[in-house]
N, CA, C and O of each residue as an XYZ file, in Angstrom:
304
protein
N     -14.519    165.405     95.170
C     -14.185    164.332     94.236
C     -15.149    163.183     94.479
O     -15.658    162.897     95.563
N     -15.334    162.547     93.286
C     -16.516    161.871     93.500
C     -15.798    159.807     93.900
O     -14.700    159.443     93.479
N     -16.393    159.211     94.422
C     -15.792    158.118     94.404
C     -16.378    156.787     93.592
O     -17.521    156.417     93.861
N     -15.606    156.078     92.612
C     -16.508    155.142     91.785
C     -17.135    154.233     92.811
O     -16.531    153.983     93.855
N     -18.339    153.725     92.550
C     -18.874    152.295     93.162
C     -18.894    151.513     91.961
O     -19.125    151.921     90.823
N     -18.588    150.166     92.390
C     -18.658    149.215     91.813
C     -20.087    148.901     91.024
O     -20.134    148.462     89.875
N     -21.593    149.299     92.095
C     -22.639    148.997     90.933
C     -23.016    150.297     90.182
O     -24.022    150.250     89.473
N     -22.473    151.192     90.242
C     -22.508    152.125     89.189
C     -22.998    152.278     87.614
O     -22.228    151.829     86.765
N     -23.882    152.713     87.301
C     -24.295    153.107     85.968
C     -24.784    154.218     85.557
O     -24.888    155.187     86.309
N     -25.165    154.235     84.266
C     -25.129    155.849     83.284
C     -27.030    155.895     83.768
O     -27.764    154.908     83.710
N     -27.360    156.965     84.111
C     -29.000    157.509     84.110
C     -29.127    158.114     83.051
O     -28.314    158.519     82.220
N     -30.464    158.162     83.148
C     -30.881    158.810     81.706
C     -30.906    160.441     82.339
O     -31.000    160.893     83.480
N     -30.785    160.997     81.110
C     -31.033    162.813     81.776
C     -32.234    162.995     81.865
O     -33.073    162.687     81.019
N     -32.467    163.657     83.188
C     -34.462    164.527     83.304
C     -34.174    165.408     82.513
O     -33.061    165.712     82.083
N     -35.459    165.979     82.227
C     -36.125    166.906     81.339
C     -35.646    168.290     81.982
O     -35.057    169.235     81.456
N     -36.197    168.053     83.594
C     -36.174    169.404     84.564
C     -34.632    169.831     85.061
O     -34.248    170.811     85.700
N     -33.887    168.652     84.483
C     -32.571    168.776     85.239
C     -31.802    169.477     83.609
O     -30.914    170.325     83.681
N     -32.097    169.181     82.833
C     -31.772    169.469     81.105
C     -32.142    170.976     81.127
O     -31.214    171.769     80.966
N     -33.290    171.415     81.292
C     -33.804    172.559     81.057
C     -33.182    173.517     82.246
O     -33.006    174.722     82.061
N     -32.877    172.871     83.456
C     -32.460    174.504     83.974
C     -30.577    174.466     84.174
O     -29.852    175.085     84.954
N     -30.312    173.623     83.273
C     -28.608    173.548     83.279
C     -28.370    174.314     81.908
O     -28.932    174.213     80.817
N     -27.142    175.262     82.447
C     -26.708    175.900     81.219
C     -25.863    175.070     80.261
O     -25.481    175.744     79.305
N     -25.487    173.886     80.243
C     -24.992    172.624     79.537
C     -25.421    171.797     79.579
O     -26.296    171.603     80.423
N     -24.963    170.632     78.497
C     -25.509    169.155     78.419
C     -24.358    168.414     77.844
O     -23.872    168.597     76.728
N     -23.892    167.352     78.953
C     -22.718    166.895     78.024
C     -23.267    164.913     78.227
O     -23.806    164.447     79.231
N     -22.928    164.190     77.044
C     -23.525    163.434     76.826
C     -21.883    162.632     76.511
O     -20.927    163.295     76.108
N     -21.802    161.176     76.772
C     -21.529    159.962     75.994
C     -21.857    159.261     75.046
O     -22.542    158.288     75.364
N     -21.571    159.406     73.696
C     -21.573    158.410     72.679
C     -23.141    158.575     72.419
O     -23.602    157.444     72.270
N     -24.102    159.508     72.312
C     -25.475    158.820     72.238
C     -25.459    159.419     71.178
O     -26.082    158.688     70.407
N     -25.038    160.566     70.486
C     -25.216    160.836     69.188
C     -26.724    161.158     69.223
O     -27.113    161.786     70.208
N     -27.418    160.892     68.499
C     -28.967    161.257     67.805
C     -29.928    160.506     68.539
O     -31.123    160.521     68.243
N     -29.352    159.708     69.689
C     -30.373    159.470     70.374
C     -30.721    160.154     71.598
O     -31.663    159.727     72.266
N     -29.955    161.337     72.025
C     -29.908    162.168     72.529
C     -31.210    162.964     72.682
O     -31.817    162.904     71.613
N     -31.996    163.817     73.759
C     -32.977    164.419     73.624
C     -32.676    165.574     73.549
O     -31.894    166.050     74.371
N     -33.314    166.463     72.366
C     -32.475    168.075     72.407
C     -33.359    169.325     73.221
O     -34.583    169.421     73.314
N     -32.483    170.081     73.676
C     -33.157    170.854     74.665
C     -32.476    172.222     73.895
O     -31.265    172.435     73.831
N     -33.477    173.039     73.363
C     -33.499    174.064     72.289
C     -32.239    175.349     73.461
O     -32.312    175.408     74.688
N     -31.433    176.022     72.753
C     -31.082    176.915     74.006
C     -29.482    176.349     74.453
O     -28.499    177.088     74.502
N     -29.475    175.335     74.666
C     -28.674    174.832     75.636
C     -27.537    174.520     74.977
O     -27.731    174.172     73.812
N     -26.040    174.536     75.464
C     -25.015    174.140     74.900
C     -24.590    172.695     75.509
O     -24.517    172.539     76.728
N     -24.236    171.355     74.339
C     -24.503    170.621     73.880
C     -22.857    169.723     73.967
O     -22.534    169.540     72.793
N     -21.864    169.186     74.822
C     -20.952    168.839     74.368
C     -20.994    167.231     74.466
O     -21.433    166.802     75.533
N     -20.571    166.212     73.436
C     -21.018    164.607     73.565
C     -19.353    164.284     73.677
O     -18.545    164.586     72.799
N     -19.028    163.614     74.935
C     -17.979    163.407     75.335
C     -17.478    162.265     74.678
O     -17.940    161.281     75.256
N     -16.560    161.846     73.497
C     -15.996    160.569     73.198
C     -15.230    159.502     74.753
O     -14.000    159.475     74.718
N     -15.578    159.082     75.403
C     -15.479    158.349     76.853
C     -15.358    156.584     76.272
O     -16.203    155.960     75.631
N     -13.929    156.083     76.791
C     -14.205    154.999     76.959
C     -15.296    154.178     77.746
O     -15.646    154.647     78.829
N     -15.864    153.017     77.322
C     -17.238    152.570     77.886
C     -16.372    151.495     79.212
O     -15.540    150.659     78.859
N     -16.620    151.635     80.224
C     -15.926    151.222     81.576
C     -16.424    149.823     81.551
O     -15.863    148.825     82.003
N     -17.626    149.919     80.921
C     -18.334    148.448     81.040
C     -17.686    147.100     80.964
O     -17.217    146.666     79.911
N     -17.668    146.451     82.086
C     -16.715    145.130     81.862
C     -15.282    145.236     82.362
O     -14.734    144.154     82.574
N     -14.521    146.418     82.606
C     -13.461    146.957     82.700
C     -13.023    146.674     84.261
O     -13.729    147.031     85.205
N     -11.457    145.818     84.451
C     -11.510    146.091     86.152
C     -11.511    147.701     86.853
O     -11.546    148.652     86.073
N     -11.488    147.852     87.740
C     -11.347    148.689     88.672
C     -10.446    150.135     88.080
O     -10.755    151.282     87.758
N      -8.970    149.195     88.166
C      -7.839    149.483     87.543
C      -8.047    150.313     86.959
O      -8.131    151.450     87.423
N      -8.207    150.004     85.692
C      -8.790    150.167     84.138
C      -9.704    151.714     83.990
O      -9.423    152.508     83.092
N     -10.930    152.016     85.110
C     -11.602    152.526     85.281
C     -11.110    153.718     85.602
O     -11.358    154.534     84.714
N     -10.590    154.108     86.386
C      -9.754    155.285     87.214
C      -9.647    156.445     86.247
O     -10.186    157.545     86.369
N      -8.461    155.805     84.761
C      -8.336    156.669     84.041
C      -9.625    157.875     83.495
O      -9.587    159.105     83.550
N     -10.604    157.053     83.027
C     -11.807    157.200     82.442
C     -12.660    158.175     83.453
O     -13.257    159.148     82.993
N     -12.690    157.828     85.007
C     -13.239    158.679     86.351
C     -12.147    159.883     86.053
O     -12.574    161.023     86.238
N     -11.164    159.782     85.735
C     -10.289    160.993     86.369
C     -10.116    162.184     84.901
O      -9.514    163.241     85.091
N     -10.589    161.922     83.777
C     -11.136    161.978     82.456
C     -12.398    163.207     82.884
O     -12.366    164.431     83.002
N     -13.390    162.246     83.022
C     -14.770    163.015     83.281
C     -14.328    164.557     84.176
O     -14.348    165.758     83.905
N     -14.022    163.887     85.113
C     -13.870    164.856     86.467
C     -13.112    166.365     86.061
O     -13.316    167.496     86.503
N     -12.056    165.807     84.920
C     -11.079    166.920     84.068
C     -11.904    167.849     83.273
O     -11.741    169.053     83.076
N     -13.021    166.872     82.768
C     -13.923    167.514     81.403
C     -14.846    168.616     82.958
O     -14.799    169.825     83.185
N     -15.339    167.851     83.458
C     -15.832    168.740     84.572
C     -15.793    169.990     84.976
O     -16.469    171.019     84.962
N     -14.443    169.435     85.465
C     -13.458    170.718     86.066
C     -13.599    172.439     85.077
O     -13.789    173.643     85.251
N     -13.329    171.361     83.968
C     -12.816    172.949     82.761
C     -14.211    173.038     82.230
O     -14.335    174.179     81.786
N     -15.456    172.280     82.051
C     -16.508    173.122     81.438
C     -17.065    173.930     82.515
O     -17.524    174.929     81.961
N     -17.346    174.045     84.331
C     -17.397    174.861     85.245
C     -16.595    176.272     84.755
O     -17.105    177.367     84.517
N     -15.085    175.855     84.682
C     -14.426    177.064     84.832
C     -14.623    178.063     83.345
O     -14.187    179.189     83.105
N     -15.299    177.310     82.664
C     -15.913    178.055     81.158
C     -17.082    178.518     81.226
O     -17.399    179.540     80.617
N     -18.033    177.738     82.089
C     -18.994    178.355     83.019
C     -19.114    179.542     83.516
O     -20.028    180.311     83.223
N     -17.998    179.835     84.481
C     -18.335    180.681     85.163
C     -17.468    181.995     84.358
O     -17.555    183.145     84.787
């Protein structure tokens, strides 16, 4: 399980990390997204944490971690 930090933010996706993952799951970027031909593609509707206390946040961490969980076990 992963643990939030407080200075925490979104990276952009590598190219090399895109191309040898059998998925790509994205937040809200819609069409600004870079497409990687091949690859299955899911854009997660995610509340934006930004600004949000701590509190607030958890739900949204424990969200991802769920989406996680079950695209692995669809994975494999």
């Amino acid at each position: 399980m992963c643990a939030i930090q407080p200075f925490d933010h979104a990276t952009l996706l590598a190219t090399d990390t895109a191309q040898t993952s059998a998925a790509v799951s994205t937040t809200r970027c819609g069409d600004t997204c870079p497409i990687f031909p091949g690859k299955r593609y899911e854009d997660w509707q995610l509340n934006n944490p930004a600004g949000l206390e701590l509190d607030a946040v958890h739900p949204i961490h424990n969200e991802i971690g769920s989406r996680i969980r079950d695209l692995i076990t669809e994975l494999t």
